[in-house]
C-alpha positions as CSV (number, residue, x, y, z in Angstrom):
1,X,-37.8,44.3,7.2
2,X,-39.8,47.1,6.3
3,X,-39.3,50.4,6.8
4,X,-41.5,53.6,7.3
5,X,-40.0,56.5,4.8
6,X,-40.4,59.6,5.7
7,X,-40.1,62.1,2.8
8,X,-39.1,65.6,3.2
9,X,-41.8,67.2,2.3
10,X,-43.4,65.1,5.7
11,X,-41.0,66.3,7.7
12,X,-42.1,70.1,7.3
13,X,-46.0,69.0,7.9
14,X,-44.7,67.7,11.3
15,X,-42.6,71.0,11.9
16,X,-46.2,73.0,10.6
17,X,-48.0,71.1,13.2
18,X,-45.7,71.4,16.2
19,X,-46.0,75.4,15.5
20,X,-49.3,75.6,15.2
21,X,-49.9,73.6,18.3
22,X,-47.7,76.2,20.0
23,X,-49.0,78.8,18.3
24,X,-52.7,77.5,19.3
25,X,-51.3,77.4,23.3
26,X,-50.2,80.8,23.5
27,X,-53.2,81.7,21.6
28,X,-56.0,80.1,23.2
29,X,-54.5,80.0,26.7
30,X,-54.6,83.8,28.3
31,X,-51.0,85.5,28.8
32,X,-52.1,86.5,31.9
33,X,-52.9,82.7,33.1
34,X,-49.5,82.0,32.2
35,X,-47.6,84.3,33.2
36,X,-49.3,83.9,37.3
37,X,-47.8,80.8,36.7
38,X,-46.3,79.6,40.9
39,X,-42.6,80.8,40.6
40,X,-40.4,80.6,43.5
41,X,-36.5,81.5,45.3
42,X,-34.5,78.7,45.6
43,X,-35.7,78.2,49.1
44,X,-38.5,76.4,47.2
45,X,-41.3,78.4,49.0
46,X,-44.1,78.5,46.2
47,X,-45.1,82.3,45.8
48,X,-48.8,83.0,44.1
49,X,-51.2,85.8,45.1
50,X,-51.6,88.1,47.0
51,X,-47.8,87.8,46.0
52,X,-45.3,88.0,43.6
53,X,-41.6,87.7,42.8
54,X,-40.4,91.0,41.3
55,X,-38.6,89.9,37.9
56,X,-40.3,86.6,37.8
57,X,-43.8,87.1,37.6
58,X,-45.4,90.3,36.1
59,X,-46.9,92.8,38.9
60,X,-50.3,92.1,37.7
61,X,-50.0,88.8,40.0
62,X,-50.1,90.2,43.2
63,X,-51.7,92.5,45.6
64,X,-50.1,96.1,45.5
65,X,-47.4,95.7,48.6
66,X,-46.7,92.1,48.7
67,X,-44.1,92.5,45.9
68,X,-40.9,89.1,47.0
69,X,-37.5,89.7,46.0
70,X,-35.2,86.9,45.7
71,X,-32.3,87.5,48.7
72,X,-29.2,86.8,45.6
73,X,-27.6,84.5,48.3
74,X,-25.9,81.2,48.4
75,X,-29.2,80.0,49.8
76,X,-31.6,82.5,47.5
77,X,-33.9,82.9,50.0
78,X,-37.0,84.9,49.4
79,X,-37.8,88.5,51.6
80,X,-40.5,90.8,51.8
81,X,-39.9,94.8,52.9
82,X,-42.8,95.3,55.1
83,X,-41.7,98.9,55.6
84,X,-39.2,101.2,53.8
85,X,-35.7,99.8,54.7
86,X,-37.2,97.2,57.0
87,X,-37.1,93.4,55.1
88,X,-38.0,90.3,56.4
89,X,-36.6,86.9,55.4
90,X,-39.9,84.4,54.8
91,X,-39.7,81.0,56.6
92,X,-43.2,79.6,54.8
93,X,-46.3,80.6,52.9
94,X,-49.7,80.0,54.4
95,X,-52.5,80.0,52.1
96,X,-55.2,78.3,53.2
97,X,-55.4,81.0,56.6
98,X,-53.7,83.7,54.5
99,X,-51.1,84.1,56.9
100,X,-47.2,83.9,56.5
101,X,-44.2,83.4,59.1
102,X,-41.1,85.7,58.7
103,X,-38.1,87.0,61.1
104,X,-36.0,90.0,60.8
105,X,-33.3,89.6,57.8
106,X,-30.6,90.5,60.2
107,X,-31.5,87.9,62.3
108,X,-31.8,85.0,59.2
109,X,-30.1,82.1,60.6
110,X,-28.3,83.7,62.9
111,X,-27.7,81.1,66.0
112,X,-23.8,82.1,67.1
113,X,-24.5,82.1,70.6
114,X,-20.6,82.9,71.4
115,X,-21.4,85.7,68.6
116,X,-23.0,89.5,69.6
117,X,-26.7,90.2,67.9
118,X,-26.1,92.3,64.7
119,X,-26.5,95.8,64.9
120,X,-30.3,96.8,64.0
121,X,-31.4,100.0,64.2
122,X,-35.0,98.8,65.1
123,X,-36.6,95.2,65.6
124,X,-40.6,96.9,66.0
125,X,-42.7,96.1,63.8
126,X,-45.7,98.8,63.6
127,X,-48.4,97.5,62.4
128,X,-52.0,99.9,62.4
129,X,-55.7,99.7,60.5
130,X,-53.8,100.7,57.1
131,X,-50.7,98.5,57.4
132,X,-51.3,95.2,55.0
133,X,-50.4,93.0,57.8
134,X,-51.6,92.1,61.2
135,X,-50.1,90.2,64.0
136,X,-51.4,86.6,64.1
137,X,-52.5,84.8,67.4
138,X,-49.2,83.8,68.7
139,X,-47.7,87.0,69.1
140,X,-45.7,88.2,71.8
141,X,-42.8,90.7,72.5
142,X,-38.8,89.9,73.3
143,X,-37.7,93.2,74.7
144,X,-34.2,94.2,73.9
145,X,-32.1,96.2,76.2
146,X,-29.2,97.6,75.9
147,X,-26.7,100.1,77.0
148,X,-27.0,99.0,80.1
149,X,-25.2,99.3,83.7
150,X,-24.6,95.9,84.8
151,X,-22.3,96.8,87.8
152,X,-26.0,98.3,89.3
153,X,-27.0,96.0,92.4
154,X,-30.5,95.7,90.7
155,X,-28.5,94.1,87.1
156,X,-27.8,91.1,89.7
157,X,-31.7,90.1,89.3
158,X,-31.0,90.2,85.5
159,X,-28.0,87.6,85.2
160,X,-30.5,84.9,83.5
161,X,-31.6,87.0,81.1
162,X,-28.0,88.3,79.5
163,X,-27.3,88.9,76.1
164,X,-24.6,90.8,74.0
165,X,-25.3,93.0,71.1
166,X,-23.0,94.2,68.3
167,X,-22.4,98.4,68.2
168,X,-19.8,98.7,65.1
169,X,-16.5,96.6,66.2
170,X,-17.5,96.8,70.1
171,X,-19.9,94.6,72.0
172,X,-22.5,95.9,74.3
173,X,-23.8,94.1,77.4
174,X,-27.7,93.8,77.7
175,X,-31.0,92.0,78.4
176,X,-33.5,90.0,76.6
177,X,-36.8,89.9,78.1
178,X,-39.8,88.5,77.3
179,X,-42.7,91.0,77.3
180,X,-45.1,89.8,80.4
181,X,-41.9,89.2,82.6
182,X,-42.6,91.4,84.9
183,X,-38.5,91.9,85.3
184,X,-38.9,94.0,82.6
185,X,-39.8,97.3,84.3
186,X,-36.8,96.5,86.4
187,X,-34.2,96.7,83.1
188,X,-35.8,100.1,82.0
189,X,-34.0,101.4,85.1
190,X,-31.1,99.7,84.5
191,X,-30.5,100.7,80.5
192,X,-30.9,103.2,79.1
193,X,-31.8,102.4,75.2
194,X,-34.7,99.7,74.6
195,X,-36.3,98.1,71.5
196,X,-39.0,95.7,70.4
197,X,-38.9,92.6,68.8
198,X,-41.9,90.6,67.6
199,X,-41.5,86.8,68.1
200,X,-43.6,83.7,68.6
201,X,-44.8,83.1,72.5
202,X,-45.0,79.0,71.3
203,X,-41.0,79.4,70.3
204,X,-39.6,81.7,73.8
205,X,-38.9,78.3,75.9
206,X,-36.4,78.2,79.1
207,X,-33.9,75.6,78.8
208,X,-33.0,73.5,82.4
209,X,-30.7,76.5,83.7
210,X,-33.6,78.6,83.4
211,X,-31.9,81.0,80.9
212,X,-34.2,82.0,77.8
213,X,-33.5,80.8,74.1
214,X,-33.8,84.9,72.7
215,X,-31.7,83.8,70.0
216,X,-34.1,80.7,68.6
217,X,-36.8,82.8,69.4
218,X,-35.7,85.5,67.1
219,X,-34.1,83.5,64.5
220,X,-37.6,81.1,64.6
221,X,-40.0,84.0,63.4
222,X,-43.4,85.2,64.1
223,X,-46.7,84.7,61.9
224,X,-48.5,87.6,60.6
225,X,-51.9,87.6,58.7
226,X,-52.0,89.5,55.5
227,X,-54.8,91.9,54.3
228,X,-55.8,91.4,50.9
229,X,-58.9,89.4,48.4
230,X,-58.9,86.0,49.0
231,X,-57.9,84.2,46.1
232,X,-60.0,80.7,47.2
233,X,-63.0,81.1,45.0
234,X,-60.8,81.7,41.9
235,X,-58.4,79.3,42.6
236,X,-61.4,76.4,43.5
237,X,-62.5,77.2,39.6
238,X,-59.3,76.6,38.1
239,X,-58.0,80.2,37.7
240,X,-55.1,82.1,39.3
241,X,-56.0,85.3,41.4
242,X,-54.2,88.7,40.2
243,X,-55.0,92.2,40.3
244,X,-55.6,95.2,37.8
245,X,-53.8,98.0,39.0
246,X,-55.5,100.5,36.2
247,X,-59.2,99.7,37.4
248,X,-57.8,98.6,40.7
249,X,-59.6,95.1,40.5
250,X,-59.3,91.9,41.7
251,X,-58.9,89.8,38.7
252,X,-59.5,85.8,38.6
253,X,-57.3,84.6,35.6
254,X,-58.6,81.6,33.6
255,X,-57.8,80.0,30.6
256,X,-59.7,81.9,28.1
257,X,-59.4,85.5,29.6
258,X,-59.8,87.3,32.6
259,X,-62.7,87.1,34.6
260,X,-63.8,89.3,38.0
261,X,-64.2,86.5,40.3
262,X,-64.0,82.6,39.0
263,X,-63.5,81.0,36.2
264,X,-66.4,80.2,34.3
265,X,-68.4,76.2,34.0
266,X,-66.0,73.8,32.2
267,X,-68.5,73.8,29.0
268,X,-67.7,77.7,28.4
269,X,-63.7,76.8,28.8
270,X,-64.2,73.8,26.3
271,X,-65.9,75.3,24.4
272,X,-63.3,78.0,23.9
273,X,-60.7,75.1,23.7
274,X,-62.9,72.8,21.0
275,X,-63.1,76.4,18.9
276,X,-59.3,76.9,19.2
277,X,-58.7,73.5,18.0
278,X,-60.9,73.2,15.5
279,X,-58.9,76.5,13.5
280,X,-55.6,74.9,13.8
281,X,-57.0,71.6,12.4
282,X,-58.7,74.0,9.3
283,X,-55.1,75.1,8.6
284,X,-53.8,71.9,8.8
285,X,-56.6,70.3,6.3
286,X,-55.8,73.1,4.0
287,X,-51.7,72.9,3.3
């Protein structure tokens, strides 16, 4: 049986080819395509413009203020910090509406209902004409209250909407409300310390003894639309969406360079990629 030799000097033509071919995909293929690359946490949750994973993907792929960090958990979950000291833990990515459902980091998974809410300082979320964020159309309120004086004759009114919150190593007794009951205005006079926690109105639900599921609601999350260029014009041409934060410009990154706002006709892309071949070829005709 015959068999194919392959002599040594063969053997470095095939190494000289491999590198050039590597050599011609990092050249003709721009860095910045590359390195928008999809990346994710290990929650799996793809994360592309207007956002970015800080330390995975370079800051030139997302919007100034939608920077994701990875949580560093068992589960490596990925969060956003809407506002200084104030992060979210992200349940899903929306791209097509450009909208994206998060809950309070505190409040990640937390479902103990034998176990005291953690201690927050403040659930609100405020939310104006700069913030990068609005409320989406499910939006409602679960108002929190606490410190409250549940020996009062009125607190009798309030027994189906008990809950227990966590101050240091003591608990505190107090009220979950939803924001249109109108029982509300009844627990401002009966504690005296209040907050406000956005939530879902599809996810607040009664269960048969009529008490409220505050801690599904919470721990379920809320959707909010983002503010920023949408990416679907760049992304329908085969580019990935970034931004240049020196001319402060949306950028739409193709596979020959960067381009304002699609990627150019297929001919002008092969064209680029027929020309980029054709030099490695030359090199490789002339060893």
């Amino acid at each position: 049986m015959n068999q194919i030799r392959i002599f040594p000097s063969s053997y470095v033509l095939l190494i000289i080819i491999f590198l050039l071919l590597q050599l011609q995909k990092s050249q003709c293929i721009d860095e910045h395509y590359l390195g928008c690359e999809p990346a994710s946490c290990r929650d799996g949750n793809d994360v592309t413009f207007p956002f970015h994973i800080v330390g995975k993907q370079p800051d030139y792929c997302g919007y100034p203020g939608f920077e994701v960090r990875c949580s560093n958990t068992t589960t490596d979950h990925s969060i956003i910090e809407l506002f200084p000291n104030e992060s979210y833990a992200i349940h899903e990515f929306f791209y097509p509406n450009q909208s994206i459902k998060v809950s309070n980091l505190a409040l990640w998974n937390f479902t103990d209902t034998n176990t005291c809410l953690p201690s927050i300082e403040n659930l609100t979320l405020h939310l104006d004409d700069d913030s990068k964020f609005e409320f989406g159309p499910d939006e409602a309120e679960l108002l929190l209250f606490y410190g409250c004086n549940k020996s009062s004759p009125e607190a009798k009114q309030l027994s189906n909407d008990s809950a227990c919150f966590a101050d240091g190593t003591r608990s505190t007794p107090g009220y979950a409300i939803f924001g249109m009951d109108p029982k509300a205005g009844l627990a401002t006079r009966v504690c005296e310390n209040q907050s406000v926690a956005p939530i879902s109105a599809y996810e607040y639900k009664e269960n048969e003894t009529g008490e409220k599921r505050y801690l599904e609601a919470l721990n379920s999350g809320f959707l909010l639309e983002w503010k920023a260029p949408d990416c679907s014009t760049c992304s329908d041409s085969g580019g990935r969406c970034g931004f240049n934060t020196a001319t402060y410009q949306f950028q739409c990154y193709c596979h020959d360079r960067p381009h304002l706002g699609r990627c150019p006709k297929s001919e002008s892309s092969f064209s680029h990629f027929r020309f980029c071949t054709f030099i490695s070829m030359y090199i490789v005709g002339n060893l």
